[in-house]
DOKE-723770 format. One record per residue (C-alpha): residue in three letters; x, y, z. Coordinates in steps of 0.5 Angstrom, whole numbers, padded with zeros to 4 digits, always signed. Layout:
REM residues N
ALAXYZ/...
END
This chain:
REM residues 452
UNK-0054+0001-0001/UNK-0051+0005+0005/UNK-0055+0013+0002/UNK-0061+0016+0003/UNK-0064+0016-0003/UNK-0066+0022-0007/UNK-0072+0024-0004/UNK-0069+0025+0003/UNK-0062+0029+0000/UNK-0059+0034+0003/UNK-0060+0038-0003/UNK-0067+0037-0002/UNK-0071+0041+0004/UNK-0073+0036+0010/UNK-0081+0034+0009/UNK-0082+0031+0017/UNK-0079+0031+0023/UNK-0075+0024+0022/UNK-0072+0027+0015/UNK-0069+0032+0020/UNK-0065+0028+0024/UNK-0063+0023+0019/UNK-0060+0030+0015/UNK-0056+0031+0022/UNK-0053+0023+0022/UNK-0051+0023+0015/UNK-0046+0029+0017/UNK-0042+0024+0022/UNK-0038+0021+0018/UNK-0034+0025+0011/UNK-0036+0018+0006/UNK-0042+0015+0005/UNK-0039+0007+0005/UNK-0033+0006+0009/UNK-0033-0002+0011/UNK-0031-0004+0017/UNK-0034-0006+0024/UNK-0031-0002+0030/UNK-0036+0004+0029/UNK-0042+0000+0030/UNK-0039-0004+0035/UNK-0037+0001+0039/UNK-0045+0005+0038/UNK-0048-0003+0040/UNK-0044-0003+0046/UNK-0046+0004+0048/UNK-0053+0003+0047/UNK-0053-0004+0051/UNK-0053-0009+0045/UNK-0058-0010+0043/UNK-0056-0015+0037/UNK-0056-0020+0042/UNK-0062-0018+0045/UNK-0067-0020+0038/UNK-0071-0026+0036/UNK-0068-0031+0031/UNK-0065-0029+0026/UNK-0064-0029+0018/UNK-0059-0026+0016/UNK-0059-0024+0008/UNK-0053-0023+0003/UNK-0052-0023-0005/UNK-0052-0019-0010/UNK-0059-0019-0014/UNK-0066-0021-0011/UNK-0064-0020-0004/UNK-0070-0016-0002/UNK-0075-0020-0006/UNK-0073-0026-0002/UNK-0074-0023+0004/UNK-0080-0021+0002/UNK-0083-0028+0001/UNK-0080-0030+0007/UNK-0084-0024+0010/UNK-0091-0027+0007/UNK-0090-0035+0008/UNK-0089-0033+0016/UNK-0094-0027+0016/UNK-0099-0033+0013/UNK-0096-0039+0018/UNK-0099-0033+0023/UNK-0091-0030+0026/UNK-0090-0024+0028/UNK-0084-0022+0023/UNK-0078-0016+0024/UNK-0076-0014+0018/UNK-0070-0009+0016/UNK-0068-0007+0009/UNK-0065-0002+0005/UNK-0066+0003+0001/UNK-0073+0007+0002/UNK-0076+0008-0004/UNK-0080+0014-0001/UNK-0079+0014+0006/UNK-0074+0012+0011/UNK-0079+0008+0015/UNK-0079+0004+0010/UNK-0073+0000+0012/UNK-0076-0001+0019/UNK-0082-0006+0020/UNK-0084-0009+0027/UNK-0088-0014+0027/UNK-0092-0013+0020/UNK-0092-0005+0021/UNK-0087+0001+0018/UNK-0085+0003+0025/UNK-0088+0010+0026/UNK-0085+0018+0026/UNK-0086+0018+0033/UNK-0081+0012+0035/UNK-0077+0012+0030/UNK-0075+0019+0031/UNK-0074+0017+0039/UNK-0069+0012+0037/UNK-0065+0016+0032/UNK-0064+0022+0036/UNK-0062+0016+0043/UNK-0056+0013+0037/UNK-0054+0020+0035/UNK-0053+0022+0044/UNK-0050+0015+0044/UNK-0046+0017+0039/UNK-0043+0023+0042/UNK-0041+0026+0036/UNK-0036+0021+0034/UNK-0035+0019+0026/UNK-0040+0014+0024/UNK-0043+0012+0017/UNK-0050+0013+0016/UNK-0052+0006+0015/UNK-0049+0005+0021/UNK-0052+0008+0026/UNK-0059+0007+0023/UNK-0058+0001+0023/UNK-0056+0000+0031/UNK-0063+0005+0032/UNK-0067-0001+0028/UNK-0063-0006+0033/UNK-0066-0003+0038/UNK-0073-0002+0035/UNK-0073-0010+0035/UNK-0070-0011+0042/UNK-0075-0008+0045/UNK-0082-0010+0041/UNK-0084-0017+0041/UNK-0084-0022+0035/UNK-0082-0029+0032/UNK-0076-0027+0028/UNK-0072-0022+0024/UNK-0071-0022+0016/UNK-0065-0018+0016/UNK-0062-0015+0010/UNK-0054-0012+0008/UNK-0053-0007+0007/UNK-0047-0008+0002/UNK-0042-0015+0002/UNK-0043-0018+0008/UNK-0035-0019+0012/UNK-0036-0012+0013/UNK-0043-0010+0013/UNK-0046-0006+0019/UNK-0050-0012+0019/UNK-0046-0017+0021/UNK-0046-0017+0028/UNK-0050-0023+0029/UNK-0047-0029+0032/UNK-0051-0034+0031/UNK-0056-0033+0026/UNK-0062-0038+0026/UNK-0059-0039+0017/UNK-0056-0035+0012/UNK-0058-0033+0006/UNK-0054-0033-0001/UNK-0057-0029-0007/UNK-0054-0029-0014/UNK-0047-0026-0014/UNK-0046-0021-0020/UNK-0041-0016-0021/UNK-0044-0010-0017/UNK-0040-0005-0012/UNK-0033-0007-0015/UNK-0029+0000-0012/UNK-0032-0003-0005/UNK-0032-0012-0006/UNK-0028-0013-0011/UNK-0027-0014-0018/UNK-0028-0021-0019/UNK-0034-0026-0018/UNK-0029-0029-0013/UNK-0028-0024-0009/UNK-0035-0020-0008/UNK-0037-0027-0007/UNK-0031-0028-0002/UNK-0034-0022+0002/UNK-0041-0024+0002/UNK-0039-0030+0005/UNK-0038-0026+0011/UNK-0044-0027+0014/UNK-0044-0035+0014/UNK-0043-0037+0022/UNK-0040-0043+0024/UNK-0045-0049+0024/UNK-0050-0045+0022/UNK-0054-0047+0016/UNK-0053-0043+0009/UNK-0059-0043+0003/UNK-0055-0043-0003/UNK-0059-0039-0009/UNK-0057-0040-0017/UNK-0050-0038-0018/UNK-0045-0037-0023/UNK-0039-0043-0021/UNK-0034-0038-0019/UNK-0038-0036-0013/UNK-0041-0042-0011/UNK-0034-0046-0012/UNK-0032-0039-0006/UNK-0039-0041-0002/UNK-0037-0049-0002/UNK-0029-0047+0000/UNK-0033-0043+0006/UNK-0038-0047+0009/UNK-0033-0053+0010/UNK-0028-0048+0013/UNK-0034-0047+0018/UNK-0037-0054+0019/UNK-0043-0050+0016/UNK-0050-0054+0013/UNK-0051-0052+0005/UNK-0057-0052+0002/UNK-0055-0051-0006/UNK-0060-0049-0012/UNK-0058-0054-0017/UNK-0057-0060-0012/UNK-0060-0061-0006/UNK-0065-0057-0008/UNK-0070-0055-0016/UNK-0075-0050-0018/UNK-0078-0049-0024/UNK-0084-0044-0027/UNK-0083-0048-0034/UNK-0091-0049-0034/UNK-0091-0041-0032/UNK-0098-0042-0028/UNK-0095-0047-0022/UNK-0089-0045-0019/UNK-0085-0053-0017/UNK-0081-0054-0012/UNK-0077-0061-0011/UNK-0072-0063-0005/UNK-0070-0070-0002/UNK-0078-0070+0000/UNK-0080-0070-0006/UNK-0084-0065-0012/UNK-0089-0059-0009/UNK-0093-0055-0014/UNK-0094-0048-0011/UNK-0098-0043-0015/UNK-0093-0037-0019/UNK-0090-0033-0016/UNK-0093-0026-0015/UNK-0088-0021-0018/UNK-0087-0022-0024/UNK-0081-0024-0028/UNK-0078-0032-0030/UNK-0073-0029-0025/UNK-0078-0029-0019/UNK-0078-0038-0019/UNK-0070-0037-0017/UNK-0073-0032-0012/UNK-0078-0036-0009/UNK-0075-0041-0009/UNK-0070-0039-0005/UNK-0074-0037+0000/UNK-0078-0043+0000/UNK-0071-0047+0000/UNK-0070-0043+0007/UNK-0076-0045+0010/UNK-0074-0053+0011/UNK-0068-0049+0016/UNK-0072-0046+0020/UNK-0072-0049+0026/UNK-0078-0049+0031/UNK-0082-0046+0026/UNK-0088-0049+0022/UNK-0089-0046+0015/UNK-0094-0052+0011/UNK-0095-0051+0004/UNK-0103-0048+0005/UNK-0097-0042+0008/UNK-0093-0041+0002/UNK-0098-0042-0003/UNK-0102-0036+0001/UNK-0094-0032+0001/UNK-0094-0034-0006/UNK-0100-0030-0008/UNK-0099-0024-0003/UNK-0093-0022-0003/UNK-0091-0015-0005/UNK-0084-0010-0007/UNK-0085-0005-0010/UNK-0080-0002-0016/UNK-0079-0009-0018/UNK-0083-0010-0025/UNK-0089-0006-0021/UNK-0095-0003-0026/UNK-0097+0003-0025/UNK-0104+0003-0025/UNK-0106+0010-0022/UNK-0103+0016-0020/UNK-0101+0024-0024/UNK-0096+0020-0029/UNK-0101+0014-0030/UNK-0106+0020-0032/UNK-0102+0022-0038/UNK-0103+0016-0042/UNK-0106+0016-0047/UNK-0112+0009-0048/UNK-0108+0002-0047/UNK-0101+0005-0046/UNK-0097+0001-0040/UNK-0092+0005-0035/UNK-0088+0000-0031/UNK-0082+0001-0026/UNK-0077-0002-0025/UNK-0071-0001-0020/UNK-0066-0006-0022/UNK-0059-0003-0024/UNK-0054-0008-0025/UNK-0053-0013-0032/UNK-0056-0018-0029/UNK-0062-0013-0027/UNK-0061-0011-0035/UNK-0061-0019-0036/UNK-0068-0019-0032/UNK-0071-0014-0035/UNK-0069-0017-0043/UNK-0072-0023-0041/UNK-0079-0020-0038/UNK-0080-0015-0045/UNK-0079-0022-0048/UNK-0085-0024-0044/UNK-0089-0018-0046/UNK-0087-0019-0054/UNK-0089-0027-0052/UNK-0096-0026-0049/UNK-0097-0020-0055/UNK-0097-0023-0060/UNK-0102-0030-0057/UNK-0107-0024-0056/UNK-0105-0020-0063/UNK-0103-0014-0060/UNK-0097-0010-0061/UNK-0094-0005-0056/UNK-0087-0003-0057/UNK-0083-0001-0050/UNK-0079+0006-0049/UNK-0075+0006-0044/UNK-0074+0012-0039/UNK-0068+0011-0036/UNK-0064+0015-0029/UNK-0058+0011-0027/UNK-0052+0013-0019/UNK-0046+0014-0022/UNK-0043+0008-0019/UNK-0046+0003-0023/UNK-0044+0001-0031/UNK-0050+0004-0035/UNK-0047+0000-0043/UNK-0047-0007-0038/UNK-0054-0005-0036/UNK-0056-0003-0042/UNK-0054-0007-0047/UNK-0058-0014-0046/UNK-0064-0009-0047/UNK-0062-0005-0054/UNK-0065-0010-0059/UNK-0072-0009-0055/UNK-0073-0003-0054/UNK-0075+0003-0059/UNK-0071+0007-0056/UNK-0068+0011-0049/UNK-0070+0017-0046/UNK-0065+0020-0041/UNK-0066+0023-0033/UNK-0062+0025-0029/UNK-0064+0022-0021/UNK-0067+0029-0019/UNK-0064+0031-0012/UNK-0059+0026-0013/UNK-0051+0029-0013/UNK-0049+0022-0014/UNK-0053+0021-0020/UNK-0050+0021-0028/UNK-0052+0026-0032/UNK-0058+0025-0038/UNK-0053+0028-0042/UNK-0048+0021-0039/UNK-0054+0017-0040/UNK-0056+0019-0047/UNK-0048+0017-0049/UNK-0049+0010-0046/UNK-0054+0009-0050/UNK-0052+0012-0056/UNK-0046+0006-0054/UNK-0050+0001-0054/UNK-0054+0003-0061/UNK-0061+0005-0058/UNK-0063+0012-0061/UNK-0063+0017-0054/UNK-0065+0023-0052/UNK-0064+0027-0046/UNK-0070+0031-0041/UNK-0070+0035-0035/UNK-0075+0030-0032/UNK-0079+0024-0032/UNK-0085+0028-0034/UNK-0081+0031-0039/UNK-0079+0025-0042/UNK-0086+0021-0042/UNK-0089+0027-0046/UNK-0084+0026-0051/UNK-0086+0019-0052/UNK-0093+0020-0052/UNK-0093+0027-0057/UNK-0089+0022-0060/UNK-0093+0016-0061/UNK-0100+0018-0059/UNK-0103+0017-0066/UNK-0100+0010-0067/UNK-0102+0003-0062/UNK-0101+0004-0055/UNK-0094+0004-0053/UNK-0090+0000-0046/UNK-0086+0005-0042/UNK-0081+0002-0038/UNK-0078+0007-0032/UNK-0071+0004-0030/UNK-0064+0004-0028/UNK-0065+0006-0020/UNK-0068+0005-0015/UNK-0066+0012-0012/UNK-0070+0014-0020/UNK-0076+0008-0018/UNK-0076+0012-0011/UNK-0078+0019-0014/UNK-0082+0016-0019/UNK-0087+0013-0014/UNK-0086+0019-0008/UNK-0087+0025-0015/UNK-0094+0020-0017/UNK-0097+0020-0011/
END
């Protein structure tokens, strides 16, 4: 998403030096998204190209799972011993998130350099604010020394800031969901038409699991572009079946690797995608003691993450769970089934019982019934926030009415500590209860910024 998540909202006072300057380049152009390249390649230009100045490059486009992909990536290579740039989006606390130079969040100090050199360059002109950081993190990864790039889009692909890479060393294809239709499309077809942007002529493209309509697109594409596809499905498999081993097969034959290290049935595509990935990447070594080691290190925060401590965490009564998720599409809602559908599973092999709330904040620019609807029949019910500082948030009051929607009984808070209070005054001399906080990112990043 091409924002500053609620913790650095101008409606919000700057907390360092940084959030000051990036309050200054989110006034530079009247939209939040407005997709086209000519600002970003005028500012790339002026400031010397770096784009044309880093390490290999993986460029990484798709609707769900981009982030996690990019995050195996990072720790097969990091295992393997390289180096590894890395750009993401969106924070979930900090800015400096977005930006990892070899292994390390890039510091205040450098980042508020770079933003500070873009804004001069920039001479004032109109220019997005995904924009003009990202030609800042372009800059960070031209003048430090690593051995590749994990690089992220920010939104579709064709237009994305992001694109601006002529030949990356592979392309990426996470799954295609319907996500960003006023700005992709209102079809698979077209969102995944525009994602494909980021495919480059003879360079190869890493295919996940996608719904046909946007393979068939991907598939048309490639051979427009003379460019080697590596499919989920065809040239390669994963599967988790055995749930405590991770197996791979390509045309070299059948790998076991451990299971993944976040959690969801779902991160068997995600890490196999990643894994897929590494059989492309030309002069570069990645055995399977580096995956293996990737496999069980690898970190992503607000993605089926446990709270384990923190003033939120303090509140529970004994045995009581609270998770975050920052999923907020329907596929994301479909996930999210699926893993209460494991808690339920792996409860009643240890004859347990915790029932899961949801405390739920959604933009809006998304749908919250498509969201909402595949975890109705799991949850007791839904209790609703607004995104705290966030102008583009949906109301609790919206909220409770997409819940009430799909049949869940739902209440509105004023905050998450609100909410979570409800739930366990509710519960607290029953067994202990799952309390699943969801719907965004922007919510997952205040959650974890308010815990500590």
């Amino acid at each position: 998403m091409n924002k500053i998540t609620s913790v650095n909202a101008s409606t919000q006072a700057p907390s360092s030096s940084s959030d000051i300057v990036l309050e200054r380049l989110n006034k530079l152009h009247p939209k939040i998204i407005d997709l086209e390249l000519g600002r970003v390649q005028r500012l790339l230009e002026r400031v010397g190209h770096p784009e044309r100045k880093l390490p290999p490059v993986i460029h990484v486009a798709g609707t769900n799972g981009k982030g996690s992909v990019i995050a195996y990536l990072r720790a097969f290579l990091e295992a393997a011993g390289y180096r590894v740039h890395v750009y993401t989006s969106p924070h979930l606390v900090r800015f400096n998130e977005r930006i990892r130079l070899a292994g390390s969040l890039i510091e205040e100090a450098a980042l508020i350099d770079l933003l500070e050199e873009c804004e001069q360059a920039n001479g004032g002109q109109q220019i997005t604010f995904f924009e003009i950081t990202t030609a800042a993190a372009y800059l960070a990864f031209s003048r430090n020394p690593a051995d590749i790039v994990l690089l992220e889009t920010g939104l579709g692909g064709t237009f994305d800031a992001t694109n601006v890479i002529d030949q990356p060393l592979a392309s990426v294809l996470m799954p295609i969901s319907m996500d960003h239709m006023q700005f992709l499309g209102d079809t698979l077809e077209k969102i995944a038409a525009n994602k494909a942007g980021i495919m480059k002529q003879g360079r190869p493209a890493i295919i996940g699991r996608q719904p046909p309509e946007a393979l068939a697109v991907f598939e048309a594409k490639a051979k427009e572009l003379d460019v080697p596809l590596y499919r989920y499905g065809q040239e390669w498999f994963v599967d988790g079946l055995l749930k405590d081993s991770l197996r791979f097969l390509d045309t070299r034959g059948p790998r076991r690797y451990p299971p993944p290290g976040l959690l969801g049935s779902h991160q068997f595509a995600n890490a196999g995608t990643a894994i897929a990935a590494t059989r492309w990447l030309e002069g570069f070594k990645i055995d399977d003691g580096a995956i293996s080691q990737g496999l069980r290190d690898v970190e992503w925060p607000a993605r089926m993450q446990r709270l384990t401590r923190g003033s939120l965490v303090e509140m529970l009564p004994q045995g009581w769970e609270l998770w975050l998720d920052g999923g907020h599409n329907e596929d994301a809602g479909q996930v999210i089934a699926n893993m209460i559908r494991d808690w339920q599973d792996q409860d009643k092999r240890s004859g347990a019982d915790l029932r899961a709330h949801a405390i739920f904040g959604m933009l809006s620019t998304k749908d919250p019934v498509a969201f909402l609807k595949p975890l109705a029949p799991l949850l007791e019910d839904l209790n609703a926030v607004a995104i705290p500082g966030d102008h583009a948030s949906l109301s609790a009051e919206d909220c409770v009415k997409a819940g009430t929607e799909v049949g869940l009984i739902s209440s509105a808070f004023p905050s998450v500590e609100a909410a979570l209070r409800a739930v366990i005054d509710s519960h607290d001399d029953g067994p202990p209860c799952r309390v699943l906080i969801c719907g965004s990112l922007y919510l997952a990043g205040t959650v974890l910024a308010e815990n500590g």
